[in-house]
C-alpha positions as CSV (number, residue, x, y, z in Angstrom):
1,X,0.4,-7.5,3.6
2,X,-3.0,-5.7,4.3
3,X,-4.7,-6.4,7.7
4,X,-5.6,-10.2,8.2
5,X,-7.3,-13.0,9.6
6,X,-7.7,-14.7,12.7
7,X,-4.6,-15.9,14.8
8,X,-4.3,-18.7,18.0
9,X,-2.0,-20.6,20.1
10,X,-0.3,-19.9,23.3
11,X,2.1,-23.0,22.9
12,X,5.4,-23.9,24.2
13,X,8.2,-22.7,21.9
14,X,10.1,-24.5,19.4
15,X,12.7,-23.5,16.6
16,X,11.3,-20.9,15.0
17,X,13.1,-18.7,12.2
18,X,13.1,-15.0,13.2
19,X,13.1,-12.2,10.6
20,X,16.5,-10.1,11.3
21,X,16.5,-7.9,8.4
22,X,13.1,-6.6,9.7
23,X,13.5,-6.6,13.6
24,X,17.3,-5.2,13.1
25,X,15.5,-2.1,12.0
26,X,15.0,-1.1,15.2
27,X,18.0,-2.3,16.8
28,X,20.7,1.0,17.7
29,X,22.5,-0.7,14.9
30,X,19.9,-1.2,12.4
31,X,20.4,1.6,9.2
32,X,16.7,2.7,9.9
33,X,17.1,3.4,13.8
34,X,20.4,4.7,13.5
35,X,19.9,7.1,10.8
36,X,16.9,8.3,13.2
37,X,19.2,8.3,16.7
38,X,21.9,10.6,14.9
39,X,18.9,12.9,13.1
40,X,17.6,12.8,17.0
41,X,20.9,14.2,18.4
42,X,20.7,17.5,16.9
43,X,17.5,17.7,18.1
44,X,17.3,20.2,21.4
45,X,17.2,18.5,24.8
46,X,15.1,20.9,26.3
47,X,11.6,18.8,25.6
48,X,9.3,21.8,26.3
49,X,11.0,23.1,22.9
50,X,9.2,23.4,19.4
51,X,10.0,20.5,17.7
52,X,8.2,17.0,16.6
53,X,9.6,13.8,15.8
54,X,8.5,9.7,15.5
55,X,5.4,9.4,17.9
56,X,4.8,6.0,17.0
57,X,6.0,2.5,19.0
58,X,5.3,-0.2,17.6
59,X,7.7,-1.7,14.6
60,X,5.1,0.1,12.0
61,X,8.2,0.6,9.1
62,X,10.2,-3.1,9.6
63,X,7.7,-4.8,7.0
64,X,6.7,-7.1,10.1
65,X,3.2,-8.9,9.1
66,X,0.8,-7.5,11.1
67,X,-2.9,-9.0,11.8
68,X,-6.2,-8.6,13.7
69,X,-9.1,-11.3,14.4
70,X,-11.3,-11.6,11.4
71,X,-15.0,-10.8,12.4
72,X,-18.3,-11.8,10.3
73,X,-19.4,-8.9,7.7
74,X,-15.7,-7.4,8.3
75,X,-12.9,-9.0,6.9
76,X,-10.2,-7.7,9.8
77,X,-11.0,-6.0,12.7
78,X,-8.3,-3.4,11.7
79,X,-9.9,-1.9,8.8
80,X,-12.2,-0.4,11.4
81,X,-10.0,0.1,14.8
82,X,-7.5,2.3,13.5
83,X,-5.5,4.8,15.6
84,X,-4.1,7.2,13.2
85,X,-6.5,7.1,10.4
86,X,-5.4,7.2,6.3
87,X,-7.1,8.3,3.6
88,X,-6.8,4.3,2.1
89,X,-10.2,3.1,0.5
90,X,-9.7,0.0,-0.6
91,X,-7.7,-3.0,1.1
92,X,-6.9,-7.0,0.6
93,X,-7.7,-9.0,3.8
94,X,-5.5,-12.4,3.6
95,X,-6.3,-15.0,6.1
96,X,-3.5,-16.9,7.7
97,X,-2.6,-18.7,10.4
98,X,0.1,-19.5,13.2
99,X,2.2,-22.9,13.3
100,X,0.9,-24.6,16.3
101,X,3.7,-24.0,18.5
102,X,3.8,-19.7,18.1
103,X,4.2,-18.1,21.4
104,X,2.6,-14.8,21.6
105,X,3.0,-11.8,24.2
106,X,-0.5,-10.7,25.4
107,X,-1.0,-7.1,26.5
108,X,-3.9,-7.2,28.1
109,X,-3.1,-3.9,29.9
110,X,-0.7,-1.4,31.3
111,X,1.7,-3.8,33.0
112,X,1.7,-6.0,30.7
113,X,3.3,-3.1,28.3
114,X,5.7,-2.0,31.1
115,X,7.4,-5.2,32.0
116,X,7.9,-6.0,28.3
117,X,10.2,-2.5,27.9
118,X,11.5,-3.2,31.1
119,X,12.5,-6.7,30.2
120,X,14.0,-5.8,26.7
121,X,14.6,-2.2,26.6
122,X,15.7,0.4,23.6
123,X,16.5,3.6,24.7
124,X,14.3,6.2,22.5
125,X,14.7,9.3,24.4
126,X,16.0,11.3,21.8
127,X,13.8,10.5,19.6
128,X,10.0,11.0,21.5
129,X,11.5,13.3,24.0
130,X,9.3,16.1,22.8
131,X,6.3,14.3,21.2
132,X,5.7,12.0,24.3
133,X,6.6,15.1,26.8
134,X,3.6,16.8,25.5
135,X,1.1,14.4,26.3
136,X,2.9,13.2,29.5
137,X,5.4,15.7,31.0
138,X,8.1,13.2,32.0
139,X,11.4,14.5,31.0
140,X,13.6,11.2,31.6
141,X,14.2,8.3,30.1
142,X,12.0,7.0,27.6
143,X,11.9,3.2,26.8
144,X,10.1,0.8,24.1
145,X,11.1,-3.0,24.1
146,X,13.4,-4.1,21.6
147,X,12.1,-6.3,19.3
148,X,14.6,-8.2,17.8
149,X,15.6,-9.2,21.9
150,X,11.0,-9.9,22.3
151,X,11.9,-12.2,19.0
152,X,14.1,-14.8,20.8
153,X,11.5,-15.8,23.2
154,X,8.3,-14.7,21.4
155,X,7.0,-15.3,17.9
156,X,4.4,-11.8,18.2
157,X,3.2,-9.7,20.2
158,X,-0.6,-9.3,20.8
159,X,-2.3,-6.3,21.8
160,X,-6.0,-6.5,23.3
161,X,-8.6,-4.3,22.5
162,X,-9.1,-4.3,26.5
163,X,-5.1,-3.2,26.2
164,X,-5.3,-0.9,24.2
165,X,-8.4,1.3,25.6
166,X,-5.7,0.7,29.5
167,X,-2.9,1.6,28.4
168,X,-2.3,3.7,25.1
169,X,-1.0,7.3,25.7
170,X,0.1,6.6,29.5
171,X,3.3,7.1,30.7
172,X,4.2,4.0,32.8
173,X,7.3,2.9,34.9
174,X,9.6,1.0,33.3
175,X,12.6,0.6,35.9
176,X,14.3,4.4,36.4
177,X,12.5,5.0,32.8
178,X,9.0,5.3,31.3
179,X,7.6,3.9,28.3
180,X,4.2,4.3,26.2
181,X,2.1,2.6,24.0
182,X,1.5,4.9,21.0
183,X,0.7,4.0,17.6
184,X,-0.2,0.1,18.1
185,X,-4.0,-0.2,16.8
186,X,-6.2,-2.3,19.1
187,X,-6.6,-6.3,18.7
188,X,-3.4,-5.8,16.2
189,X,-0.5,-8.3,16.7
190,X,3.1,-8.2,14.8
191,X,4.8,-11.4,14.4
192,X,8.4,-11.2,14.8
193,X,8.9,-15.0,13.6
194,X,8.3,-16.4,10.2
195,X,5.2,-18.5,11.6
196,X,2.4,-17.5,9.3
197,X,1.0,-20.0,6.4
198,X,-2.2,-18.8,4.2
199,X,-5.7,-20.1,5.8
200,X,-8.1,-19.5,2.6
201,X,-8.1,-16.4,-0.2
202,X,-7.5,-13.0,0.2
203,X,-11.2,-10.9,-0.3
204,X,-11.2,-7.2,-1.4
205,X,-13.3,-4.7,0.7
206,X,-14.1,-1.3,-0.6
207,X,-14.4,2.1,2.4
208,X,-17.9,4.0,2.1
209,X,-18.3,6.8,4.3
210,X,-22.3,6.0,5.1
211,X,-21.8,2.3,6.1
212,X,-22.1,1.4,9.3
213,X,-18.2,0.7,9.6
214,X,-17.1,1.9,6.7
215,X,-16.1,-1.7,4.6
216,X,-18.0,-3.8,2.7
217,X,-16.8,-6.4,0.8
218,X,-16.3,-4.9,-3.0
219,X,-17.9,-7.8,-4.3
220,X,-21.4,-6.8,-2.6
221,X,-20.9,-3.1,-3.6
């Protein structure tokens, strides 16, 4: 699913179907994470040493649909607020929507962010010890909320564009730990739930280097 349309709704929660084979990827137990924690032990402890691993935090590889607000002349706001660029010209923008009841996490800032890891905590330590020392310097404990726990109160988790320009690449107290937003493209939310129905067609936009951001819809190329 390629960046997408508009989402809403800060209701109260009701059933909801969560998506285990994707969250449990980034459970201790999940194959993905745990293949990456026993790769991570071998790793030295000493951060300061010359070695690289996942710098990333958000659930990027669990297939989770991610989606950004739809603006008018752009088909998602995350064909053009990217983090880590890719060398991807082309993309299908699907519109869809929320049931009415979908609870969402807004991180509207650098607290926000904290208290979520603090609440539902995954140790990653061994993992971004040496990637997240270099831009920070903390050697301790490093924390990013679990998302498979987030998923039994929350259907996604929204990140602002205001949140993201507060809070990416600081190191911020999480309990005795410290956690970081890196990786997570501005105005992008991951839904966690099953909640999302198809609000009109998909549209194909087309990258050129001389527009004024890049995407254009490739039926008005």
């Amino acid at each position: 699913m390629g960046p997408s349309g508009t989402w809403s709704g800060r209701a109260p929660v009701r059933a909801r179907r969560c998506c285990p084979e994707r969250t449990a990827n980034w459970r201790p137990g999940g194959s993905a994470t745990l293949a990456e924690e026993r790769s991570a032990a071998r790793r030295p402890a000493d951060p300061a040493a010359n070695w690289s691993g996942h710098w990333w935090c958000t659930p990027v590889h669990s297939r989770l649909a991610a989606t950004t607000r739809a603006l008018p002349g752009l088909g998602a706001v995350g064909l053009a607020l990217v983090e880590d660029g890719s060398d991807w010209t082309k993309a299908r923008c699907q519109p869809v929507s929320p049931r009415p009841a979908a609870r969402a996490c807004e991180i509207t800032g650098p607290d926000g962010w904290a208290q979520l890891a603090a609440r539902y905590p995954l140790d990653v330590t061994r993992s971004r010890r040496h990637d997240w020392w270099r831009v920070t310097g903390w050697t301790g404990t490093w924390l990013i909320p679990d998302y498979t726990a987030v998923a039994a109160d929350y259907d996604a988790i929204h990140l602002t564009v205001l949140g993201y320009l507060t809070t990416a690449g600081r190191d911020l107290p999480a309990g005795d730990a410290r956690t970081m937003l890196a990786g997570w493209d501005p105005d992008t939310t991951y839904w966690l739930t099953d909640c999302l129905a198809p609000a009109g067609p998909a549209t194909c936009w087309e990258q050129l280097d001389d527009h004024p951001v890049r995407w254009i819809r490739a039926a008005d190329g």
